[in-house]
C-alpha positions as CSV (number, residue, x, y, z in Angstrom):
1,X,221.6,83.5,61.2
2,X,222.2,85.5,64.2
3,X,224.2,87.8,62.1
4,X,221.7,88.1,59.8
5,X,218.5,89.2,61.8
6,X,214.9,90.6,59.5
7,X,213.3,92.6,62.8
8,X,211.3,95.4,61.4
9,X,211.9,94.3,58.0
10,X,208.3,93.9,55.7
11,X,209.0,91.5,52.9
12,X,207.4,90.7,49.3
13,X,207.7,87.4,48.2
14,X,205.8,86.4,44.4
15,X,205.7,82.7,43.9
16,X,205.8,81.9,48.2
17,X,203.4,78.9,48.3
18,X,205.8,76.4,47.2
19,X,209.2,75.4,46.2
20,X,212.0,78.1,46.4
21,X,209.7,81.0,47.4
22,X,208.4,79.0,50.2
23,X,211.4,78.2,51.6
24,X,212.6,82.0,51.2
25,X,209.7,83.4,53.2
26,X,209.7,80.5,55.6
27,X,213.7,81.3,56.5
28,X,212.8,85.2,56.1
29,X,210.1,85.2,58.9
30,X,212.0,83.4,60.8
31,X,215.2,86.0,60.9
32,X,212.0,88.4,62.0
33,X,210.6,90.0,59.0
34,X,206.9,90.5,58.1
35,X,206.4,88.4,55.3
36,X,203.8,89.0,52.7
37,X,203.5,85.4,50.7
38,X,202.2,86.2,47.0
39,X,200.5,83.3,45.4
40,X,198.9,83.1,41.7
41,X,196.8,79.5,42.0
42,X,198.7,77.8,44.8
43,X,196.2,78.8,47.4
44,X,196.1,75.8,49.8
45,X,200.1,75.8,49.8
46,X,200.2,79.5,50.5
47,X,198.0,79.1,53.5
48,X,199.7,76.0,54.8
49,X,203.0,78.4,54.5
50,X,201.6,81.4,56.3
51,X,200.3,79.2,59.3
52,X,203.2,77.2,59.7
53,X,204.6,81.0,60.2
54,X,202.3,82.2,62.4
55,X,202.1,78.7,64.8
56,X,205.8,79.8,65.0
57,X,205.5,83.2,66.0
58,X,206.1,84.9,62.8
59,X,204.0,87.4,60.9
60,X,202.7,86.4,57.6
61,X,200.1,87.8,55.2
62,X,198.8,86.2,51.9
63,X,197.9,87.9,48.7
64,X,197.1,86.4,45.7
65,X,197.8,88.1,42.2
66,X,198.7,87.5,38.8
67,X,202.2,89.0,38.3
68,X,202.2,88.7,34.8
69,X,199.5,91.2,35.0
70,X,200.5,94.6,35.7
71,X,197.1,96.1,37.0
72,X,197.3,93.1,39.6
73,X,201.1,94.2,40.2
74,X,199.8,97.6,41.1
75,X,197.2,96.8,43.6
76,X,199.2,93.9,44.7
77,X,201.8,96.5,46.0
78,X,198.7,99.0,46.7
79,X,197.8,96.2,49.4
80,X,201.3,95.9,51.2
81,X,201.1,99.6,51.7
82,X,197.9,100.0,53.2
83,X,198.9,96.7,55.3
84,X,202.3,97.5,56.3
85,X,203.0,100.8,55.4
86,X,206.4,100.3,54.1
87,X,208.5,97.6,52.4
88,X,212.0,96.7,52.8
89,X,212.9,93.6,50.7
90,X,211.0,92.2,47.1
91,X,211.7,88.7,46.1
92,X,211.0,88.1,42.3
93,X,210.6,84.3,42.6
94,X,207.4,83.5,40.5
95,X,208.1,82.1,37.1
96,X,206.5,80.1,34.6
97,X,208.2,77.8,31.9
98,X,206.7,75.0,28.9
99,X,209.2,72.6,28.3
100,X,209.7,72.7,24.8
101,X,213.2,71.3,23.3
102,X,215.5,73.4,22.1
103,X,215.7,72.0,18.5
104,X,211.7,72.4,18.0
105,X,211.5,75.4,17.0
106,X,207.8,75.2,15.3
107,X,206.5,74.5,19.1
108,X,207.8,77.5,20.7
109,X,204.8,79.8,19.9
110,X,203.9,83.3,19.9
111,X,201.7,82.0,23.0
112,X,204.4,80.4,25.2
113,X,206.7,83.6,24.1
114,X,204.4,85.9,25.7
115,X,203.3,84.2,29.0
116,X,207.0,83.1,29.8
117,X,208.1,86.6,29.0
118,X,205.6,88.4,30.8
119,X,205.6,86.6,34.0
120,X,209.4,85.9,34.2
121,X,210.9,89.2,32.8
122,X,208.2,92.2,32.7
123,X,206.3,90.7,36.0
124,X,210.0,91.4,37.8
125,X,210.6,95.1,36.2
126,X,206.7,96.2,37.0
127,X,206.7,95.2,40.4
128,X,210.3,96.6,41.0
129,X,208.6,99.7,39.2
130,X,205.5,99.8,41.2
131,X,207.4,99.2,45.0
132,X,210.1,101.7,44.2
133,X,208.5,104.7,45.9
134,X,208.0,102.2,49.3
135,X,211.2,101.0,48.9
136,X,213.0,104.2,48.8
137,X,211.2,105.0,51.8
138,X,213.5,102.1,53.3
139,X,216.9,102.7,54.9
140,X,218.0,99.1,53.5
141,X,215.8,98.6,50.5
142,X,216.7,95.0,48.3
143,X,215.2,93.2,45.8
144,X,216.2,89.8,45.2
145,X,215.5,88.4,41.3
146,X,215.4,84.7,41.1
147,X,216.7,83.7,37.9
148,X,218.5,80.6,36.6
149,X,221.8,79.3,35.5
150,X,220.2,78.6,32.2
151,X,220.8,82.2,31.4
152,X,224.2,81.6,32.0
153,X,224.4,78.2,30.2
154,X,221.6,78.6,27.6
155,X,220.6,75.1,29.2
156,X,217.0,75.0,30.9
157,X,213.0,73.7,29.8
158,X,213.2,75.9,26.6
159,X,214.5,79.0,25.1
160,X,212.1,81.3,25.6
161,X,212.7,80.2,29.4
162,X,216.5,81.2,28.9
163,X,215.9,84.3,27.2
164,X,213.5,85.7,30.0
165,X,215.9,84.8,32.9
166,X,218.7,86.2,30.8
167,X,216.7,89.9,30.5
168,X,216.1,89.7,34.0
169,X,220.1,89.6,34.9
170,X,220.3,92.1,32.8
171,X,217.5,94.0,34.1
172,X,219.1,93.6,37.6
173,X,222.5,94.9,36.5
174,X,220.8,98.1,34.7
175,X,218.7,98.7,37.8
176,X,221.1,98.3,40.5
177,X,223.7,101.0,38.7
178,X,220.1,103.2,38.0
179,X,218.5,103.1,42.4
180,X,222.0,103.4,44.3
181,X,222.2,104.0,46.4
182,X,218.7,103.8,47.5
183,X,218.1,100.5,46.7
184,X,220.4,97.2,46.6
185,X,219.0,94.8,43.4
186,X,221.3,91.2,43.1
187,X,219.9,88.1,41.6
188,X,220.5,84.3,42.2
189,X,220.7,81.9,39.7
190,X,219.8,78.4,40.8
191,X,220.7,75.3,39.0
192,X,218.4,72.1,38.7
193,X,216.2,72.1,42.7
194,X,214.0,69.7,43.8
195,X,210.9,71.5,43.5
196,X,208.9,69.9,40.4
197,X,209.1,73.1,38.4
198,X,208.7,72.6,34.9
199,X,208.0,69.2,35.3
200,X,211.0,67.7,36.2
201,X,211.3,64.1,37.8
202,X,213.8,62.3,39.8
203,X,215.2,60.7,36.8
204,X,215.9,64.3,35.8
205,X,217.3,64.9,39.6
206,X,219.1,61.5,40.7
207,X,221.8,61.5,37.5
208,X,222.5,65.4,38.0
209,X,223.2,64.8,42.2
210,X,225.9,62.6,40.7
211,X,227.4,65.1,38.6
212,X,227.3,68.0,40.9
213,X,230.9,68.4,42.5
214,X,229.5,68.4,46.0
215,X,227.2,65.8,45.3
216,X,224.0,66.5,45.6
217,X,221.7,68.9,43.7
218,X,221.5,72.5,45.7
219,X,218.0,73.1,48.0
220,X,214.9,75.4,48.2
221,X,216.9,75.7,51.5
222,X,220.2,77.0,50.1
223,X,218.5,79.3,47.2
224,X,216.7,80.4,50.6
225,X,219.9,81.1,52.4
226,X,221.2,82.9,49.8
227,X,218.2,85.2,49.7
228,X,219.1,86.2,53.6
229,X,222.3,87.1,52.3
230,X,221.5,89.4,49.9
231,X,218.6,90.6,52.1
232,X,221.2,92.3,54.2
233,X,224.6,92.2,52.6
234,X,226.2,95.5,51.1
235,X,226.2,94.7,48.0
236,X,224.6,95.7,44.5
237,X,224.1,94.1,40.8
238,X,225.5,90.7,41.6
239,X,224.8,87.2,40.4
240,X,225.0,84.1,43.4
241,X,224.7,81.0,41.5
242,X,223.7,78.1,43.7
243,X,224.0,74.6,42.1
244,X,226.1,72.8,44.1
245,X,229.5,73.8,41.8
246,X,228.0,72.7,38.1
247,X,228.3,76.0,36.7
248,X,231.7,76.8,37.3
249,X,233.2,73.6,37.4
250,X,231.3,71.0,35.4
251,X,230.4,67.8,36.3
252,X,232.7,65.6,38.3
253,X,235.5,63.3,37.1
254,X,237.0,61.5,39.2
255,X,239.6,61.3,36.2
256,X,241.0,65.0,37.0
């Protein structure tokens, strides 16, 4: 942490009033940076997360906006600027998913196409798209893409879910090669985390903790930590996966 310090950073984070957003602006204001908590409906959380900031010192602003909407993306970033002047770090964390099985293909609609596409893939390149000329005014400009092993696996609540968190990987790659070396863009791909997203319950969570090779499921706490990381780090269009092993290992035997 103390290698790692925000001071004078300004930070974007979409999806911040619960889960793994939460966490990341949580850990982010407290390694110093101003953090600017983005919410869509999750208004009470939000506020809870910006005071529990604030009562320790930290700087926190809330915001709320659509960012599946990109006239809301555009005055959501208007807003940081006239706030803060500048901005160092985004965090694409806000994402929306229907779980649908894979094999039902009747029930993955034009509809859930559309929303999952354009608040998890074309939300992420807008606001990237929109900040750039703040971020460039940075001397350490990132922007952090949350996306998910199921666009490594093709595993995850449907396939329209997989396919958006797939394009943004991609989107990071093309990006990061496009701004350097102005700005840094790396994503993390979380595996199954306690956070309720999509849905899931502990009968989903309790058999995969048993699988994971370092048994237990990976935090909102380590997505977070990884977040620092490539807040700061020198590097450009890479992928930290953070799921406790599954991903590149599998699930453990104790027969092996």
């Amino acid at each position: 942490m103390t290698l790692m310090r925000l001071e004078n950073h300004v930070a974007l984070v979409t999806g911040a009033g619960t889960g793994m957003g939460r966490a990341i602006a949580l850990l982010y204001a407290r390694s110093g940076a101003r953090v600017f908590l983005n919410y869509r409906t999750s208004s009470a959380a939000a506020a809870e997360a910006a005071e529990q900031i604030r009562a320790a010192g930290g700087r926190a602003d809330l915001l709320q906006a659509d960012v599946s909407d990109e006239a809301q993306i555009r005055d959501l970033v208007a807003r940081v600027r006239a706030e803060a002047g500048r901005l160092d770090i985004l965090v694409n964390n806000a994402g929306w998913t229907r779980r649908i099985p894979h094999a039902r293909l009747d029930d993955l609609t034009g509809e859930v196409w559309q929303r999952t596409l354009q608040t998890n893939l074309l939300g992420p390149f807008y606001l990237i798209r929109a900040a750039l000329p703040l971020l460039r005014q940075s001397p350490h400009a990132a922007v952090v893409n949350i996306a998910s092993t199921g666009a490594l696996t093709g595993m995850a609540s449907s396939i329209a879910y997989v396919a958006s968190k797939a394009g943004l990987l991609a989107i990071t790659q093309s990006l990061a090669r496009a701004l350097a070396p102005e700005v840094r863009l790396n994503s993390i791909a979380p595996g199954l985390i306690r956070t309720g997203f999509a849905g899931w319950t502990e009968e989903n969570y309790a058999p995969a903790d048993a699988a994971a090779p370092l048994g237990r499921l990976a935090s909102v706490e380590d997505v977070a930590e990884a977040a620092l990381y490539l807040a700061t780090a020198n590097v450009t269009g890479e992928t930290i996966v953070v799921d406790s092993g599954l991903y590149r290992l599998g699930p453990r035997s104790w027969g092996i």
